[in-house]
Backbone of each chain as ProteinMPNN parsed JSONL, in Angstrom:
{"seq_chain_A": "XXXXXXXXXXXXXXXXXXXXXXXXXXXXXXXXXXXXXXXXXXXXXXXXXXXXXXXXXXXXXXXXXXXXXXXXXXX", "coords_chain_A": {"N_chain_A": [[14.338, 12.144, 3.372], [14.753, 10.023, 2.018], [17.083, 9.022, 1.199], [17.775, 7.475, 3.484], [16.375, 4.665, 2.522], [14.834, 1.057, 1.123], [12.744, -0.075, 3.694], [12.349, 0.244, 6.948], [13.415, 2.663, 9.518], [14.917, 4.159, 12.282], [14.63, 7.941, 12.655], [16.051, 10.247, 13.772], [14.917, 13.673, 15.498], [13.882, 16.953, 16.292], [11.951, 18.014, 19.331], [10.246, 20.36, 20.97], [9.488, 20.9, 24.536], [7.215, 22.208, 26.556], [7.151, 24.024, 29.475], [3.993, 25.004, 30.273], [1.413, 25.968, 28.941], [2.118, 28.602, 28.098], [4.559, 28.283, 27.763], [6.435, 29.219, 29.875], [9.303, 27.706, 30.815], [11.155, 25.918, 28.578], [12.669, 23.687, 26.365], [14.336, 21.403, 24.514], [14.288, 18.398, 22.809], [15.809, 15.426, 21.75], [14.098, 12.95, 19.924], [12.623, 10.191, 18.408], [11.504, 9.248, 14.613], [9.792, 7.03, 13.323], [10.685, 5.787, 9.786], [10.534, 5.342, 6.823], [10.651, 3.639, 3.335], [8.205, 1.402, 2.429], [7.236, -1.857, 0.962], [5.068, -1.864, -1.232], [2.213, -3.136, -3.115], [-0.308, -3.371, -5.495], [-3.258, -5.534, -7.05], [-5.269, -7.067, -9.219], [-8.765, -7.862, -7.429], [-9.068, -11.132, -5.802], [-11.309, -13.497, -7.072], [-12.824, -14.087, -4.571], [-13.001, -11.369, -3.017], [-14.477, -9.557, -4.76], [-16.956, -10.401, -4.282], [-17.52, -10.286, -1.638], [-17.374, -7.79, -1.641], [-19.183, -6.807, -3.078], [-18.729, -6.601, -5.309], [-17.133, -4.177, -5.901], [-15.018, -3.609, -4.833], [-12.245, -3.839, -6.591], [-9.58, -3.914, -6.74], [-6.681, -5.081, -5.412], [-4.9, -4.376, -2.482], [-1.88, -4.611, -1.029], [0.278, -4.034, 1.295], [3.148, -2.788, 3.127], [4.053, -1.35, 6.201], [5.796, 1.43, 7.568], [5.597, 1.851, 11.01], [5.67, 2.72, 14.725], [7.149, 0.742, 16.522], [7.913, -0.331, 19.389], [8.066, 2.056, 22.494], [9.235, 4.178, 24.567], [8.945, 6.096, 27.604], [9.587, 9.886, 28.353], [11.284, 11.623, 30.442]], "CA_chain_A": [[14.163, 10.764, 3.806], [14.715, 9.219, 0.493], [18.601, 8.64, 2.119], [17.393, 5.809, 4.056], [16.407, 3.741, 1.242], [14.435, 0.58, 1.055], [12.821, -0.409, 4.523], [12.025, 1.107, 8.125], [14.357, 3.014, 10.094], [14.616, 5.214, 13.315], [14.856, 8.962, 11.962], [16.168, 11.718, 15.091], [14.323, 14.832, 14.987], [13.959, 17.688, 18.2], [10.675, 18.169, 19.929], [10.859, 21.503, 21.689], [8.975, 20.332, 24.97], [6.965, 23.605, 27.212], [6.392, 23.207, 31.238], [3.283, 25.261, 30.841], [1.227, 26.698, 27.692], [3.021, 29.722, 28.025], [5.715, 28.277, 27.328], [7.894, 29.406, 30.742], [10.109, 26.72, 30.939], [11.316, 25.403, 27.399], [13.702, 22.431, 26.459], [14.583, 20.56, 23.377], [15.11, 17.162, 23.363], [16.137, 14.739, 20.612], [13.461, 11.71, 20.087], [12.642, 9.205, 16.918], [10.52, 8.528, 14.196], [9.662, 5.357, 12.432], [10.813, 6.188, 8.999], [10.929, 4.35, 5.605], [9.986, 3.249, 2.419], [7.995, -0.133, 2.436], [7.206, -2.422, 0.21], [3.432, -2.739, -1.387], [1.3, -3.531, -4.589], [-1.595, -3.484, -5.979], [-3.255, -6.228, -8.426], [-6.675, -7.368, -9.574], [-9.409, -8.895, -6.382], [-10.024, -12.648, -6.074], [-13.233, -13.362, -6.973], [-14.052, -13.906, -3.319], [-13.085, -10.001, -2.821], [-15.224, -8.847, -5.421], [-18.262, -10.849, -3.652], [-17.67, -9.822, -0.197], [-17.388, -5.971, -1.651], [-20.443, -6.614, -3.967], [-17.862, -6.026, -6.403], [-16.854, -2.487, -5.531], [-13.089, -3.423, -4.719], [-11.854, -4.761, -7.337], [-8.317, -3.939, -6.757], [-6.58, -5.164, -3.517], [-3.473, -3.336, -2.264], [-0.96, -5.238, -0.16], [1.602, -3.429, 1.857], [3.973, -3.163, 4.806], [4.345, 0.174, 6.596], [6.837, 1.8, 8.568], [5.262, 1.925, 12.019], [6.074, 2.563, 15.868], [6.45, -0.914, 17.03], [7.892, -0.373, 20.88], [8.486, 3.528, 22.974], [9.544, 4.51, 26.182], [8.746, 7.366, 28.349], [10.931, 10.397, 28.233], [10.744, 12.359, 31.131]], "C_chain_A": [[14.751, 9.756, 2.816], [16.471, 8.599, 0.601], [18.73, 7.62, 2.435], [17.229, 4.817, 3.652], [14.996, 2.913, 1.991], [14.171, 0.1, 3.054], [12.261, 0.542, 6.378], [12.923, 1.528, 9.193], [14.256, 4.306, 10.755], [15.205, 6.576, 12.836], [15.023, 10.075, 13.357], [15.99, 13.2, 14.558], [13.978, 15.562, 16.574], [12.84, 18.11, 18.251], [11.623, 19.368, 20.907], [9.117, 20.957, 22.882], [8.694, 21.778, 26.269], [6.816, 22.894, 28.425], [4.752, 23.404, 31.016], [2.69, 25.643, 29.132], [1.629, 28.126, 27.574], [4.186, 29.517, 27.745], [7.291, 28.855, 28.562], [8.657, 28.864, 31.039], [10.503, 25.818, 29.424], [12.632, 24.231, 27.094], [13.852, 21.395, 25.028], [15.068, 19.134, 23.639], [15.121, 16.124, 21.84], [14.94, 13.098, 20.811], [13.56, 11.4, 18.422], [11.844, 9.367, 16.401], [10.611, 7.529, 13.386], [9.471, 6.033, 10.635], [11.421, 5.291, 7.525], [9.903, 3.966, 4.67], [9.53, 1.412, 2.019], [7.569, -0.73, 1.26], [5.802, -2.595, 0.047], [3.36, -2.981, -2.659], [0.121, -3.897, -4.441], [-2.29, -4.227, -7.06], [-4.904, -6.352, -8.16], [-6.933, -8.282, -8.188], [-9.455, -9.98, -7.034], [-11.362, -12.237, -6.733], [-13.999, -13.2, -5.682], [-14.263, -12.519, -2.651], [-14.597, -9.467, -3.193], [-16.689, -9.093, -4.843], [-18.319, -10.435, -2.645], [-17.617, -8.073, -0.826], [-18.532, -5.609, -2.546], [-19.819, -5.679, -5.198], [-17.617, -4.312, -6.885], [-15.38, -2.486, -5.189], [-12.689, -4.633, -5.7], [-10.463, -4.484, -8.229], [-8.08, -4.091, -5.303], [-4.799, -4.272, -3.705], [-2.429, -4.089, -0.563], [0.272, -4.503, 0.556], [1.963, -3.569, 3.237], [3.8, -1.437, 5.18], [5.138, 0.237, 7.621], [6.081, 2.296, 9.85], [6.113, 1.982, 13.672], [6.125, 1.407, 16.333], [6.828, -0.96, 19.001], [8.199, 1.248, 21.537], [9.013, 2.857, 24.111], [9.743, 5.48, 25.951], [9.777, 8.147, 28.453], [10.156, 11.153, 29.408], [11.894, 13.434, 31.593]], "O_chain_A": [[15.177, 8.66, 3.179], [16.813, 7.65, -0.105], [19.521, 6.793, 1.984], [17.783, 3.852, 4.179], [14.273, 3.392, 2.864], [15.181, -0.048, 3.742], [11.768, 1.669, 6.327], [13.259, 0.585, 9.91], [13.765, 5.319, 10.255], [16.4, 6.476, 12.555], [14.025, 10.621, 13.827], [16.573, 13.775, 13.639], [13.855, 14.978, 17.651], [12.453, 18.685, 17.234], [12.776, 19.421, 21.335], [8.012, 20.724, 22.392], [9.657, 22.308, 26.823], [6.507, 21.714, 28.593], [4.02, 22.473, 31.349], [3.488, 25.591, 28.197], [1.183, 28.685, 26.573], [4.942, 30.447, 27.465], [8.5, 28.898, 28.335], [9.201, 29.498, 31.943], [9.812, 24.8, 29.373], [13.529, 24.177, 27.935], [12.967, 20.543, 24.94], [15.95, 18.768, 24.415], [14.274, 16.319, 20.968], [15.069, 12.326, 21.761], [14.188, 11.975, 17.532], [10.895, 9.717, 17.102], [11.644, 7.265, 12.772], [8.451, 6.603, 10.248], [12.524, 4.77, 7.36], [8.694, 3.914, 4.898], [10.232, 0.523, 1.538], [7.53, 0.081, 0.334], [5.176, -3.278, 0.857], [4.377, -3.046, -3.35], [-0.42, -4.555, -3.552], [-2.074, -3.739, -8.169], [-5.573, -5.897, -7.231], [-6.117, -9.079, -7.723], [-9.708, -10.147, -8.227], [-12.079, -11.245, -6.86], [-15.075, -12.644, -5.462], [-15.236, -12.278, -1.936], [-15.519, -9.112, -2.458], [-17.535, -8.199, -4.883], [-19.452, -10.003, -2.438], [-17.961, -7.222, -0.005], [-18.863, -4.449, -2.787], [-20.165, -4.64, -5.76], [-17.878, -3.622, -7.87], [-14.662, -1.489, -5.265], [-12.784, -5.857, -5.605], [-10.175, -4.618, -9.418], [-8.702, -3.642, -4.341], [-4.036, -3.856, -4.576], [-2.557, -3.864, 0.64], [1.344, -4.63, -0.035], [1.422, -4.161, 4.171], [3.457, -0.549, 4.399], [5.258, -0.64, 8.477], [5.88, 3.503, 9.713], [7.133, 1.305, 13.794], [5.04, 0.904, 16.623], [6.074, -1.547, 19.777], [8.819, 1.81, 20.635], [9.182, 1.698, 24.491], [10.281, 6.028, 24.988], [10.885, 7.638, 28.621], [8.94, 11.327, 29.482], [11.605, 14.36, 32.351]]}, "seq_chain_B": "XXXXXXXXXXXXXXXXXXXXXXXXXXXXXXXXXXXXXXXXXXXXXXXXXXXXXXXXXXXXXXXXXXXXXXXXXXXXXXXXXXXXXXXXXXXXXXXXXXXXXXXXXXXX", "coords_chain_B": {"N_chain_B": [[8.057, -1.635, -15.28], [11.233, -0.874, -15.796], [13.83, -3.308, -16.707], [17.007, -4.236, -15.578], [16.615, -2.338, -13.357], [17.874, -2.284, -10.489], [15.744, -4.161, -7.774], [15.429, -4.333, -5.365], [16.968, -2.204, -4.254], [15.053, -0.218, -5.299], [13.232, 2.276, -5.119], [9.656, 3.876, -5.379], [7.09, 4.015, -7.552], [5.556, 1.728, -9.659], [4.62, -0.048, -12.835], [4.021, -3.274, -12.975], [4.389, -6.712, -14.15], [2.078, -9.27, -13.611], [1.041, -11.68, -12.533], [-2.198, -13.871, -12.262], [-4.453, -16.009, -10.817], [-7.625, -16.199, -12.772], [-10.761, -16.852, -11.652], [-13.9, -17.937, -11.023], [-17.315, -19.233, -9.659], [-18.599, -22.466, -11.593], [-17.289, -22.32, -13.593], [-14.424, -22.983, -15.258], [-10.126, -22.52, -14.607], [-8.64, -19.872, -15.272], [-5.083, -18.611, -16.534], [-3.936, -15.221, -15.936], [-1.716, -12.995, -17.3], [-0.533, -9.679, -16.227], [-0.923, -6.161, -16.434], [0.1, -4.721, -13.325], [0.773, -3.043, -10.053], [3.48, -1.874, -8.191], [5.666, -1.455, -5.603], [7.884, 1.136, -3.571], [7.144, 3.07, -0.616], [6.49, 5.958, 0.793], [6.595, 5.687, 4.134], [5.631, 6.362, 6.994], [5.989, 7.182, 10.837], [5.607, 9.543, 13.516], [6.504, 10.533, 16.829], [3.908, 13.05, 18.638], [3.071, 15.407, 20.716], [0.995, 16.093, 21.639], [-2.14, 14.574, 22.002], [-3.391, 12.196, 19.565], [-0.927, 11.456, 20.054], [0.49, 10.036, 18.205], [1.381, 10.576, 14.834], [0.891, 9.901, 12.038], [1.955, 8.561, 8.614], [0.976, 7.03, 5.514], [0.971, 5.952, 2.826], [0.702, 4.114, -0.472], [1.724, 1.779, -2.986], [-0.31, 2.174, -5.509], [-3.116, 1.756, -7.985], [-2.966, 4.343, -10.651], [-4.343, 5.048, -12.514], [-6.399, 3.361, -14.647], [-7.792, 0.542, -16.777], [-10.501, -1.349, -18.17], [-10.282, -4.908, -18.728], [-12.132, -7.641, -20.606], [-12.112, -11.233, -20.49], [-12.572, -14.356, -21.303], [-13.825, -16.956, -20.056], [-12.624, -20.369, -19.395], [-14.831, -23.326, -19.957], [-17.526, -23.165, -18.84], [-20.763, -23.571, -16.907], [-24.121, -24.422, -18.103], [-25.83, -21.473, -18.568], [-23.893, -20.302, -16.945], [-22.409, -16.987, -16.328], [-19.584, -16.468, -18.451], [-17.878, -14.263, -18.246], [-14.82, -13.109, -17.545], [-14.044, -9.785, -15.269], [-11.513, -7.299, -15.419], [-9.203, -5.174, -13.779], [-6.4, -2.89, -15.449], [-3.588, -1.493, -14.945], [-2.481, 1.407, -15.655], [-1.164, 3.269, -15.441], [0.787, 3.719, -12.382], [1.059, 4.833, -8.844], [2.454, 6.236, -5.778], [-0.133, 6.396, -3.495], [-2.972, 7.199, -1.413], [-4.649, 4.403, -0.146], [-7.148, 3.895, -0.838], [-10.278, 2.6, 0.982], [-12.551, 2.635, -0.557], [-12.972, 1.839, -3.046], [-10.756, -0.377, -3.189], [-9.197, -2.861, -1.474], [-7.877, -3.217, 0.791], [-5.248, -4.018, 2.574], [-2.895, -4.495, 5.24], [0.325, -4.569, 6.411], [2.596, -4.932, 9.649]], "CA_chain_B": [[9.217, -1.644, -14.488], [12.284, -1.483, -16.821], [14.536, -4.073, -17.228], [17.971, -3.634, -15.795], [16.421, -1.903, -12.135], [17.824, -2.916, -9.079], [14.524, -4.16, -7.391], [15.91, -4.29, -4.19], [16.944, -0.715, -3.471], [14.363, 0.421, -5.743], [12.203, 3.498, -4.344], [8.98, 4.625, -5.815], [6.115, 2.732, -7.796], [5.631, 1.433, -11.287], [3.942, -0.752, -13.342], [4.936, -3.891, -13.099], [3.899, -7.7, -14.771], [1.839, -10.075, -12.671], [0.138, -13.106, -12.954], [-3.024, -14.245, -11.172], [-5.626, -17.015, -11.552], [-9.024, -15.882, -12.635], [-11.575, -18.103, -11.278], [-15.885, -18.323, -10.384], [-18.305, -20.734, -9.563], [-19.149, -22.907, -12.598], [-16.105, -22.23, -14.365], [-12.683, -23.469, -15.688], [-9.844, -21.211, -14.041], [-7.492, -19.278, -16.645], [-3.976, -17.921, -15.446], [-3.554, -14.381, -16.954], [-0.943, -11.884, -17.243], [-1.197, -8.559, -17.174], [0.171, -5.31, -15.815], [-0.11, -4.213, -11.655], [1.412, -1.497, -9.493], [4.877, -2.542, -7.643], [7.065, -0.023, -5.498], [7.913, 1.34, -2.273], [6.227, 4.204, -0.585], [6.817, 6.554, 1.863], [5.437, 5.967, 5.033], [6.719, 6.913, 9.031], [5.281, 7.747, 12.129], [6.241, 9.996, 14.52], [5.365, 10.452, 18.333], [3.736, 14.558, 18.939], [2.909, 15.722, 22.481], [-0.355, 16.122, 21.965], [-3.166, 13.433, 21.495], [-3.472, 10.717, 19.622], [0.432, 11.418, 20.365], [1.55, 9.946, 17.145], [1.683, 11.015, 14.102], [1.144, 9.082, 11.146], [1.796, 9.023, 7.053], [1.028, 6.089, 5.272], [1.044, 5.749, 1.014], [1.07, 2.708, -1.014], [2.244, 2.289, -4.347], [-1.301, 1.935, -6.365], [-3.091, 2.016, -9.552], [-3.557, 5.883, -10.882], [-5.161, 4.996, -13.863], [-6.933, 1.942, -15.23], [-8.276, 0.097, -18.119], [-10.827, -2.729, -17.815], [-9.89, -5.923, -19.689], [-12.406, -8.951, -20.296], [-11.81, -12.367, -20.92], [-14.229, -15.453, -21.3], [-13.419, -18.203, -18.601], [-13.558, -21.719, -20.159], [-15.727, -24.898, -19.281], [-18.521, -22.637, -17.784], [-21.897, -24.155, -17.357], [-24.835, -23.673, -19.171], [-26.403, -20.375, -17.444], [-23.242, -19.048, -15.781], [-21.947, -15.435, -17.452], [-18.296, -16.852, -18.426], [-17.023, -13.634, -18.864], [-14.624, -12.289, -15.961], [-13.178, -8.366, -16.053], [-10.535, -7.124, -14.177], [-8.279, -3.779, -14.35], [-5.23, -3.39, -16.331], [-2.763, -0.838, -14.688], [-2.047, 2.475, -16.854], [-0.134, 4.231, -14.677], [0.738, 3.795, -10.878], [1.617, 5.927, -7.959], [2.057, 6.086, -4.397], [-0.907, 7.065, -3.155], [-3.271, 6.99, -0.213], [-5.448, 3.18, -0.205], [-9.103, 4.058, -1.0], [-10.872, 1.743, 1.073], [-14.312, 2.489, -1.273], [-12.75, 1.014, -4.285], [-9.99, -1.126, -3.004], [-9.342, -4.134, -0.629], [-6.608, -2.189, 1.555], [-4.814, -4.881, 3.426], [-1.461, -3.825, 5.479], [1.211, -5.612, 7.318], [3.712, -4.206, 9.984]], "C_chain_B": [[10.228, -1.662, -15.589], [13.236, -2.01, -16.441], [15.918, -3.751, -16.19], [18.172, -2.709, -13.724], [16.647, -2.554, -10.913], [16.7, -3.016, -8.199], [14.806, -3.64, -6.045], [16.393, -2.965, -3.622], [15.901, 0.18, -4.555], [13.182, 1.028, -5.057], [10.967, 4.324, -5.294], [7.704, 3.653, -6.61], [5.486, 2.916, -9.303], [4.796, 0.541, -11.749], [4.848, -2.083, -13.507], [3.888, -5.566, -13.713], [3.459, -8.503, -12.923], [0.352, -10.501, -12.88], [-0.823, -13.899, -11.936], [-3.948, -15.497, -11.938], [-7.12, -16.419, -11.681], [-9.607, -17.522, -12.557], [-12.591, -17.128, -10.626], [-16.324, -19.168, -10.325], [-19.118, -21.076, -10.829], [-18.105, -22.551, -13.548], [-15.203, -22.989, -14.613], [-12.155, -21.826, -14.935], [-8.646, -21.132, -15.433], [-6.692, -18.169, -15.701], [-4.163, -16.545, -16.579], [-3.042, -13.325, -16.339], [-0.917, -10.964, -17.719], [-0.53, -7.251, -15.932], [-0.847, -4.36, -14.32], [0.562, -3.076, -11.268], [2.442, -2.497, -8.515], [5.764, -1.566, -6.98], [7.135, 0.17, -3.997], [7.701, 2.934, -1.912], [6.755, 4.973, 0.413], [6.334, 6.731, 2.82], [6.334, 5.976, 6.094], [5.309, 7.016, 9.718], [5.648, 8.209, 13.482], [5.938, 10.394, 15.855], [5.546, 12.175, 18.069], [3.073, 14.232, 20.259], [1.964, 15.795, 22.891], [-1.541, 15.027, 21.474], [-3.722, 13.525, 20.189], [-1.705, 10.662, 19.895], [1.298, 10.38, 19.31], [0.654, 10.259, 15.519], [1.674, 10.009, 12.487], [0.991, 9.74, 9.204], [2.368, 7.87, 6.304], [0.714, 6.003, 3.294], [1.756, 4.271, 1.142], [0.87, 2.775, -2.165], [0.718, 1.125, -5.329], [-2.058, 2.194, -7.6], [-3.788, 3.756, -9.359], [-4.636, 5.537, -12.117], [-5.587, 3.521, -14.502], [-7.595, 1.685, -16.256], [-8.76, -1.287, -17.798], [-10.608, -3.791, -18.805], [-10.635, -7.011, -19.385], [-11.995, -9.635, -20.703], [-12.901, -13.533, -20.351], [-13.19, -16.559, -20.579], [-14.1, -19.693, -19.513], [-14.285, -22.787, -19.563], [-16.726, -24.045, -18.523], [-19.689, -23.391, -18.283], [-23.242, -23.666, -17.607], [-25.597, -22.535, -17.791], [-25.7, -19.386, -16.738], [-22.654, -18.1, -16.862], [-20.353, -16.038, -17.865], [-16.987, -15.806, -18.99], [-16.316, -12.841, -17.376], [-13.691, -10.889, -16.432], [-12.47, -8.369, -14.947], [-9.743, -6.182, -14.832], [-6.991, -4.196, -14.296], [-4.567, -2.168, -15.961], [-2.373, 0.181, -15.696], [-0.984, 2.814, -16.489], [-0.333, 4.363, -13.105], [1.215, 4.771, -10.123], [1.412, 5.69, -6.92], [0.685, 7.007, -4.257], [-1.746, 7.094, -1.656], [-3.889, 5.412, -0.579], [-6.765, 3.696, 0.08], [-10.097, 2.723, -0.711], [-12.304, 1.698, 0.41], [-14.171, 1.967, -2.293], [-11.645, 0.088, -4.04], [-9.821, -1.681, -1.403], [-7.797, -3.455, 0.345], [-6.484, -3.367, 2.872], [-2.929, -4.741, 3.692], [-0.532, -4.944, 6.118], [2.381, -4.674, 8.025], [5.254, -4.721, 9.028]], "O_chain_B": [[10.057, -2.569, -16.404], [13.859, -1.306, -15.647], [15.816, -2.553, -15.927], [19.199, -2.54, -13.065], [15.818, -3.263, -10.343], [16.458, -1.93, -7.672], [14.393, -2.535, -5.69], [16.143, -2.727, -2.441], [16.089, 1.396, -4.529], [12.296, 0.369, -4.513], [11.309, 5.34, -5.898], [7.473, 2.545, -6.127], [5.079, 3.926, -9.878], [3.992, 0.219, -10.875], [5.986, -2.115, -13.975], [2.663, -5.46, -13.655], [3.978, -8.446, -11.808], [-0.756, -10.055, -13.176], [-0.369, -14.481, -10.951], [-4.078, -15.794, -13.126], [-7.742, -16.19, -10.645], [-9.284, -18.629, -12.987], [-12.417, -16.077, -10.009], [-15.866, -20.142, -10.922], [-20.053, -20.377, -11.218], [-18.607, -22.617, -14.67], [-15.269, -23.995, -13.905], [-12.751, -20.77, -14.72], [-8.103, -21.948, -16.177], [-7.04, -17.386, -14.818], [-4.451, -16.703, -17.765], [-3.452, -12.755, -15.327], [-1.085, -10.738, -18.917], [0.118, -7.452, -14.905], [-1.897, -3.717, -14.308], [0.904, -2.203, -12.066], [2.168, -3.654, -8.197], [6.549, -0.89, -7.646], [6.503, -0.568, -3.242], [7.992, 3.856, -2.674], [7.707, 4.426, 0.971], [5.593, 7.708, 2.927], [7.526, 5.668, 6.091], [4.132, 6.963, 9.361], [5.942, 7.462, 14.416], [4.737, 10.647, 15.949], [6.548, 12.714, 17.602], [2.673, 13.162, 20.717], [1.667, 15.677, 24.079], [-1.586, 14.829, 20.26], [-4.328, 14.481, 19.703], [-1.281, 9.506, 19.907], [2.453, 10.003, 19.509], [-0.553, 10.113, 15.323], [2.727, 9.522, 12.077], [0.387, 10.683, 8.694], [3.56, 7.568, 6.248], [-0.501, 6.106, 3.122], [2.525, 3.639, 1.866], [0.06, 3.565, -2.649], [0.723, -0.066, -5.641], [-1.498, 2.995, -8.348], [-4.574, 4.25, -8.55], [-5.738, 6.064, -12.271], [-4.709, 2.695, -14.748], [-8.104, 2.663, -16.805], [-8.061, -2.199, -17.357], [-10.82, -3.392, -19.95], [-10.38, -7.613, -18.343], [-11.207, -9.266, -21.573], [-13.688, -13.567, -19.405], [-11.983, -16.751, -20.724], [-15.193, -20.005, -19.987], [-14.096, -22.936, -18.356], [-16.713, -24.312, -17.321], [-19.852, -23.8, -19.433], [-23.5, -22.496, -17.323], [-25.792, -22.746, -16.594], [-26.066, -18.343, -16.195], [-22.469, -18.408, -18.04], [-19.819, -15.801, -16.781], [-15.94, -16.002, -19.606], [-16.913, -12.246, -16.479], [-12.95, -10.78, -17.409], [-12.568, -9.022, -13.907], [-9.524, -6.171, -16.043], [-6.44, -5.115, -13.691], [-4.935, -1.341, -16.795], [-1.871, -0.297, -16.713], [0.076, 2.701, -17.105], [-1.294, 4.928, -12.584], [1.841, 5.661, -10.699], [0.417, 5.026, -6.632], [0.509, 8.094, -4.806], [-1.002, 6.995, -0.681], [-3.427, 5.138, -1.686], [-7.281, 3.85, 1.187], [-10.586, 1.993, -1.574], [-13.133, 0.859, 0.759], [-15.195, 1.47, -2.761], [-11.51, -0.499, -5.113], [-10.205, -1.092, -0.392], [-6.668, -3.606, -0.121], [-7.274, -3.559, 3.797], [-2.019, -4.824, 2.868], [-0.868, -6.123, 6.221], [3.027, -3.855, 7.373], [6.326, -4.151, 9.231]]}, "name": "protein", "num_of_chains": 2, "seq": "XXXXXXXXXXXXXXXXXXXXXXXXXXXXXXXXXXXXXXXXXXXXXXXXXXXXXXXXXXXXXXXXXXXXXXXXXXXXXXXXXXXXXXXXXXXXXXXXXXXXXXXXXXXXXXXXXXXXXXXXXXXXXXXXXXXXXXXXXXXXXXXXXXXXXXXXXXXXXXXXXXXXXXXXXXXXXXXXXXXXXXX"}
């Protein structure tokens, strides 16, 4: 992955797709995944953290993530 | 972070400088700098065939190791504690976000 670099980006990978759980009918097909390295950090809570967590988080962690954001049906 | 690192295609997660305001009620606020976690992580998500039909793997570049550091908050009034702590980054790493000790807040 580490190719892709900074960011989120569609990664093609083959799903082998059965008719039946037996597997009598078999088929490969090429689909996506949501793939990338995002951007976070981690620094010292507000104070108002530390009060709402009864001061038990008292580090916050900010990040983005590489997520599915729209599909469509393969059929 | 050293010096010299292209931030911008930089992959992985470090220690890096950063400056916050401490502040409480009954206080003066004091800016102080001091060392955080900074980086980019490896996260995806991929659709599988079978339910929940995707697939997820999410890391964020956080503290591995810590060191608490106080400091006395000025102009406090008589009665309030004027001492505030807060952790000092040893050594970071992607990791998972431990919502039992940390404030785990994401963004697409």
């Amino acid at each position: 992955y580490e190719a892709l670099g900074p960011g989120c980006h569609l990664y093609p990978f083959n799903v082998t797709i059965r008719s039946d759980r037996r597997g009598t009918c078999r088929g490969t097909h090429v689909v996506h995944a949501c793939v990338g390295y995002c951007e976070s950090s981690a620094f010292p809570s507000r104070y108002s953290v530390l009060l709402a967590s009864n001061f038990t988080h008292n580090i916050t962690s900010a990040s983005q993530c590489c997520t599915i954001s729209r599909d469509s049906r393969v059929r | 972070l050293q010096s010299g690192i292209n931030l911008r295609r930089f992959i992985g997660c470090a220690v890096r400088e950063f400056t916050f305001l401490a502040r409480k009620p009954g206080c003066g606020t004091l800016h102080i700098t001091t060392d955080a976690c900074w980086g980019r992580c490896e996260t995806w998500e991929k659709p599988v065939l079978d339910p929940p039909y995707v697939e997820s793997y999410q890391r964020v570049c956080t503290y591995n190791e810590t060191k608490l550091e106080t400091v006395k908050l000025p102009n406090c009034s008589s009665g309030v504690d004027p001492y505030y702590t807060y952790p000092v980054a040893v050594r970071c790493d992607c990791g998972v976000c431990h919502t039992s000790t940390t404030e785990c807040v994401s963004s697409v």
